[in-house]
Kinemage of the C-alpha trace (Angstrom):
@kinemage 1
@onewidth
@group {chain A} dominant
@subgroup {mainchain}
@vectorlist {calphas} color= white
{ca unk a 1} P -25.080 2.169 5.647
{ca unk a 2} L -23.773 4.400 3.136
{ca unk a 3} L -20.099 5.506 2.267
{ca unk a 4} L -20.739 9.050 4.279
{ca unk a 5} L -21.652 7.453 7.333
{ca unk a 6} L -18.374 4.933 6.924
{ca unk a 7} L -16.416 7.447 6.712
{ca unk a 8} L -18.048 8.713 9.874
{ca unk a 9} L -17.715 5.431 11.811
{ca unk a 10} L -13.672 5.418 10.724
{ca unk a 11} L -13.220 8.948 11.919
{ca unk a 12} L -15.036 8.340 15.424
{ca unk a 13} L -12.863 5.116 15.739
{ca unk a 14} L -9.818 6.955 14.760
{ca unk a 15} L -9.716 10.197 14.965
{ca unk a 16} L -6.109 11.131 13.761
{ca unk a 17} L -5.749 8.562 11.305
{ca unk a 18} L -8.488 9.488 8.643
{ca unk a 19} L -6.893 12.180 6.750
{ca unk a 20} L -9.364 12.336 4.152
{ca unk a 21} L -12.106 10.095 2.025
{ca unk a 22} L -13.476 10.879 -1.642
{ca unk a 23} L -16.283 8.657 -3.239
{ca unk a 24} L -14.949 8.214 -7.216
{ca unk a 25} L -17.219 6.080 -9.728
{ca unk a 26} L -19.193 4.043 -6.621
{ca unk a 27} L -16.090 3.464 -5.215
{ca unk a 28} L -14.626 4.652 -1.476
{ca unk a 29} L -11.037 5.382 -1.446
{ca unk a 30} L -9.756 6.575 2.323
{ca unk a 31} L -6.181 8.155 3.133
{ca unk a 32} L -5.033 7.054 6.216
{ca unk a 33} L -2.005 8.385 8.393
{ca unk a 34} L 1.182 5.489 7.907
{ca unk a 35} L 1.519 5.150 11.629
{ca unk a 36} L -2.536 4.247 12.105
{ca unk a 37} L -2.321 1.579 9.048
{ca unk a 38} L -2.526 -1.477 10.780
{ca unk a 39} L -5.224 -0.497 13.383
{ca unk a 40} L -7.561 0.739 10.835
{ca unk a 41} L -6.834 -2.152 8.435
{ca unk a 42} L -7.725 -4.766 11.241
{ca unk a 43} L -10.579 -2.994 11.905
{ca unk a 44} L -11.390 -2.606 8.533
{ca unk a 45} L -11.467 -6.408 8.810
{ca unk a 46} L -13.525 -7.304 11.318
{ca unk a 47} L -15.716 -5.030 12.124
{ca unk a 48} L -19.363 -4.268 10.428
{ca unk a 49} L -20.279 -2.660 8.228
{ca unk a 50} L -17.189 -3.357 6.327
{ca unk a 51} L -15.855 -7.067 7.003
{ca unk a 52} L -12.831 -6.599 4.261
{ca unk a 53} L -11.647 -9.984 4.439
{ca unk a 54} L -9.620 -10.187 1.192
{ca unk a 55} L -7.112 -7.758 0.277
{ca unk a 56} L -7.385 -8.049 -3.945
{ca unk a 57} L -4.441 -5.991 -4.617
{ca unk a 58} L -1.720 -3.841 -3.510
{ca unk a 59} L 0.215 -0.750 -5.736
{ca unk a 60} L 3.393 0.569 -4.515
{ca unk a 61} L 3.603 4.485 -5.790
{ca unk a 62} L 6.141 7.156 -6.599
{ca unk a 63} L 4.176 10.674 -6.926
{ca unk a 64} L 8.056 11.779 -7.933
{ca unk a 65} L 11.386 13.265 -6.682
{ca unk a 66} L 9.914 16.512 -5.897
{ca unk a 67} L 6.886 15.777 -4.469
{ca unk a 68} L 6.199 15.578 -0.441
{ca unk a 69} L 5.323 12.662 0.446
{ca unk a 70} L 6.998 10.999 -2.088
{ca unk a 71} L 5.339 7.681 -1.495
{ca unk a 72} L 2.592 5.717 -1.249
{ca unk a 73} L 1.025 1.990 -0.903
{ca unk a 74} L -2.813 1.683 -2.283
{ca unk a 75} L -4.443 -1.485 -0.818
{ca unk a 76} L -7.572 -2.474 -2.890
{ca unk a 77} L -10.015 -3.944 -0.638
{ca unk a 78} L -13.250 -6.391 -1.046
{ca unk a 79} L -16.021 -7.679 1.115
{ca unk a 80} L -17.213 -11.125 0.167
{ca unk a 81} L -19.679 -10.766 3.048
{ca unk a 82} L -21.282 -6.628 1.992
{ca unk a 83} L -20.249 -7.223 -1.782
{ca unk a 84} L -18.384 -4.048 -2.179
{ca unk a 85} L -14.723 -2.830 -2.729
{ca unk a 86} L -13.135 0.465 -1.238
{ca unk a 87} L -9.516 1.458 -1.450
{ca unk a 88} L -7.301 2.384 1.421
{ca unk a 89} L -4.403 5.032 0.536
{ca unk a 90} L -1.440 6.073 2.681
{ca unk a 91} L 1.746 8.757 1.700
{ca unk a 92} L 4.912 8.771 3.617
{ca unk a 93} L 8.544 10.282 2.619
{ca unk a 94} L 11.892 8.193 1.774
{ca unk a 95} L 12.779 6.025 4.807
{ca unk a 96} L 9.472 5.243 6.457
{ca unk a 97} L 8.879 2.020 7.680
{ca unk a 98} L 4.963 1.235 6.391
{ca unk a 99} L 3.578 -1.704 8.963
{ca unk a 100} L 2.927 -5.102 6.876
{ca unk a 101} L -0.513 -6.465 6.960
{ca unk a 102} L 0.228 -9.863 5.918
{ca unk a 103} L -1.376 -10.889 9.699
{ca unk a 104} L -3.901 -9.256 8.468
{ca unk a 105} L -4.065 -10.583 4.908
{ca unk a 106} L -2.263 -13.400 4.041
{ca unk a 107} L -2.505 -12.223 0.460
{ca unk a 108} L -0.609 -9.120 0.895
{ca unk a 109} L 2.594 -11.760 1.202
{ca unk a 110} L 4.006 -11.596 -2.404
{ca unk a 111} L 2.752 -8.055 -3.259
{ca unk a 112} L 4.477 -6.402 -0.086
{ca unk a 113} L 7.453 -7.844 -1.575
{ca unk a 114} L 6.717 -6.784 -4.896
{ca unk a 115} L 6.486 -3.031 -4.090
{ca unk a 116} L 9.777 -3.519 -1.651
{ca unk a 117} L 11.321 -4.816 -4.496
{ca unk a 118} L 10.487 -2.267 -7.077
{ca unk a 119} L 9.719 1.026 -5.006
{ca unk a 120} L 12.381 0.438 -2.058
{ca unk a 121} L 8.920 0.350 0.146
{ca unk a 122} L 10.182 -1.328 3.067
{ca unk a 123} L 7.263 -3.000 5.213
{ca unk a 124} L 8.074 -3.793 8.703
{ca unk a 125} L 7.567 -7.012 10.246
{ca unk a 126} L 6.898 -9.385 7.196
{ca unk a 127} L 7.805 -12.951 7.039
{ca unk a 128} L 9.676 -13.346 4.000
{ca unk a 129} L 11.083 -9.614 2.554
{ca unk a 130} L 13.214 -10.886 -0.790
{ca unk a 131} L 13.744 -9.846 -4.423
{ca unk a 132} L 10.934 -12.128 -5.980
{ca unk a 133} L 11.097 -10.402 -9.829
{ca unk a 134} L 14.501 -8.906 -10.130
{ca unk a 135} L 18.245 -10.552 -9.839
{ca unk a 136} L 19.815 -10.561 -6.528
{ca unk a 137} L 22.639 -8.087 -8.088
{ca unk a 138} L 20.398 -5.686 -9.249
{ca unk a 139} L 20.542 -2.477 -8.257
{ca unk a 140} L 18.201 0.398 -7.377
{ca unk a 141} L 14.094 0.207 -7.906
{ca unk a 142} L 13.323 0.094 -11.424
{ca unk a 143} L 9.557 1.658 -10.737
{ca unk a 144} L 10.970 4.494 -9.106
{ca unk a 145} L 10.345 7.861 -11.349
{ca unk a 146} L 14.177 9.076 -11.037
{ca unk a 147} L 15.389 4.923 -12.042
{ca unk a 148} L 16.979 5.365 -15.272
{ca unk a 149} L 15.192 4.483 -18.309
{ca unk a 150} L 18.169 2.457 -19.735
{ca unk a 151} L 19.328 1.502 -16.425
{ca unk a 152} L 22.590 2.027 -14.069
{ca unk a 153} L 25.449 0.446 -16.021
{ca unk a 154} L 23.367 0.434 -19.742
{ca unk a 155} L 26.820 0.991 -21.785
{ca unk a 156} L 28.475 -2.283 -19.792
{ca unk a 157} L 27.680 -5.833 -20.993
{ca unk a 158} L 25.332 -7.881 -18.630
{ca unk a 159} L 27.150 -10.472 -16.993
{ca unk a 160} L 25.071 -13.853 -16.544
């Protein structure tokens, strides 16, 4: 089965959650509507042809202040069982709550955090959401495009 007829399969399964697909360098990426994540992820999972059973990485993003949606979570994808990789995509404004897959994935535990902890992502329903890089009295998300560059309080001393 090729990439087209994926595509195809996802958008008969779910009709209002595929909001578009492109096919980059061999690679599938798929945007999918925030509130239809976690259905299309588990079925992303089990289901043939695609049996993604690891998720290899996950990117918080920040498309900017000024742009709508402002946000976004990439979720790299492989199959162990197909040999391939795709990439799911999803976009959502300031405040959303974006549905954790770590049922799904158990390896989407310490990057959920990650992107909570630098993006101000906040995933709903996972086990364990605290700062894992930063200090607990930092403030702000440093990966944000409006953060400061020298930080908050840059002329103050840091106190340890």
């Amino acid at each position: 089965m090729d990439y087209h007829e994926m595509v195809d399969l996802l958008k008969e399964r779910f009709p209002e959650a595929i909001q578009g697909y492109k096919i980059f360098r061999g690679e599938l990426t798929i945007d999918v509507d925030v509130r239809s994540l976690l259905p299309v992820c588990a079925f992303l999972k089990e289901e043939a042809p695609f049996r993604m059973d690891v998720l290899t990485d996950l990117a918080g993003l920040d498309y900017g202040p000024d742009a709508s949606p402002r946000f976004g979570v990439s979720y790299q994808l492989t199959s162990t069982v197909n040999l391939f990789r795709m990439r799911v995509k999803t976009a959502f404004d300031e405040g959303t709550e974006v549905a954790s897959v770590t049922g799904i994935w158990k390896s989407a535990l310490w990057v959920e955090r990650e992107a909570w902890e630098m993006f101000g992502i906040n995933f709903v329903n996972h086990p364990d959401l605290r700062k894992l890089l930063l200090s607990d009295d930092m403030e702000g998300y440093p990966m944000r495009k409006d953060f400061p560059t020298k930080g908050f309080h840059y002329e103050e001393p840091y106190k340890v």
